[in-house]
N, C-alpha and C positions, 0 to 999 in steps of 0.2 A: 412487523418484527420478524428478522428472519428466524426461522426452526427447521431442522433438519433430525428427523425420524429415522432410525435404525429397527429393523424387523428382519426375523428371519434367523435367526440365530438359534443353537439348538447342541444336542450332542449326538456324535455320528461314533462309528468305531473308526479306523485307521483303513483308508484306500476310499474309502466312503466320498460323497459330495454331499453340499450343503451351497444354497445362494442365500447373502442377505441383502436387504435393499434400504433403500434412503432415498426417504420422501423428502419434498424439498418444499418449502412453503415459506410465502411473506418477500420474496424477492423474483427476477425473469431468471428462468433457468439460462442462460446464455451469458458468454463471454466467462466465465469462470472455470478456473481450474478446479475440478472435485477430486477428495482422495479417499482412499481408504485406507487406514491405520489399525493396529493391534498392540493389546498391550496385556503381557502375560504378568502374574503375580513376580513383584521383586523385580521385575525390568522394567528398562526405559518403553515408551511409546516408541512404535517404530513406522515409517511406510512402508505401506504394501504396493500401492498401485494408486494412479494418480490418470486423468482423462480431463482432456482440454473439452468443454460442453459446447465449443461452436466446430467439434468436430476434427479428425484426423491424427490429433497427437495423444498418445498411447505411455504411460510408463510404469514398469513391472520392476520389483523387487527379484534380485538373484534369487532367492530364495523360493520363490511362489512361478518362476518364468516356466511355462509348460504345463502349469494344475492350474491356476488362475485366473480369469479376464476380467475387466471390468469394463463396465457397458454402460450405457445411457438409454432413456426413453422420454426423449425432450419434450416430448407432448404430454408428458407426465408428470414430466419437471422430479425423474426418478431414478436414481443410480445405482446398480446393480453391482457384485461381485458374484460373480461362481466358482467356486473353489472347486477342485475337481482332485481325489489323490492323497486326499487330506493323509494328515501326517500329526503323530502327540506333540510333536513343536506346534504344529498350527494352533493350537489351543491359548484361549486368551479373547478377553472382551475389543471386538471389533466396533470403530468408529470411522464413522463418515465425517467429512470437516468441505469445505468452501474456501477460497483462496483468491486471490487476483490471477488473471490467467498467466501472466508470466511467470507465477509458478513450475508451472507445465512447459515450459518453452527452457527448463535446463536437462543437463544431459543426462541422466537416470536417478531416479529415485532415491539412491543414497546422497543425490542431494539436495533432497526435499527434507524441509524439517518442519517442526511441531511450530515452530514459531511462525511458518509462513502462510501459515490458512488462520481465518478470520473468527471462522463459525464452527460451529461443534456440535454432531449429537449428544445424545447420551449415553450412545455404545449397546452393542446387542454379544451376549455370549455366546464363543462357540467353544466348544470341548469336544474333543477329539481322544477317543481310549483303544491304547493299543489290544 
């Protein structure tokens, strides 16, 4: 059964960093596109940043491009965000999700949607106070 674990979530002030991570269990970490999403009260689920797990392709939300990265540790089958700059928008329960990798193989992340990954955490909170 696939499961994917969100940790790391927490409340910082505003300039602050914070990384969370997502454990990946019950499937091979490879060939998948992995994302990371946020979803603040009253709004939609949005993408943040999105990593192809066999490697090289990278996509970053306008909004996050410069405070953000997100990483892998295949041997861990574990995916990482670090937020870096954080900001009171940043604020909102962060989720890890699973996809087929052509996901990741479109042209930025505004056009990645909710609909096209498979698997779901269950989200980790980060809050950000100015």
């Amino acid at each position: 059964q696939v499961q994917l674990v969100e940790s790391g979530g927490g409340s910082v002030q505003a300039g602050g960093s914070l990384r969370v991570s997502c454990a990946v269990y019950g499937y091979s970490y490879s060939n998948y596109c992995m994302g990371w999403f946020r979803q603040a009260p009253g709004k939609e689920r949005e993408g943040v940043a999105a990593i192809y797990t066999g490697g090289g392709r990278v996509l970053l939300g306008d909004s996050v491009k410069g405070r953000f990265t997100i990483s892998q540790d295949n041997a861990k089958n574990t995916l990482y965000l670090q937020m870096n700059s954080l900001k009171p928008e940043d604020t909102g329960m962060y989720y890890c999700a699973a996809g087929a990798w052509t996901v990741c193989s479109q042209g930025s992340m505004s056009a990645v949607r909710v609909s096209d990954y498979n698997y779901w955490g269950q989200g980790t909170q980060v809050t950000v106070s100015s």
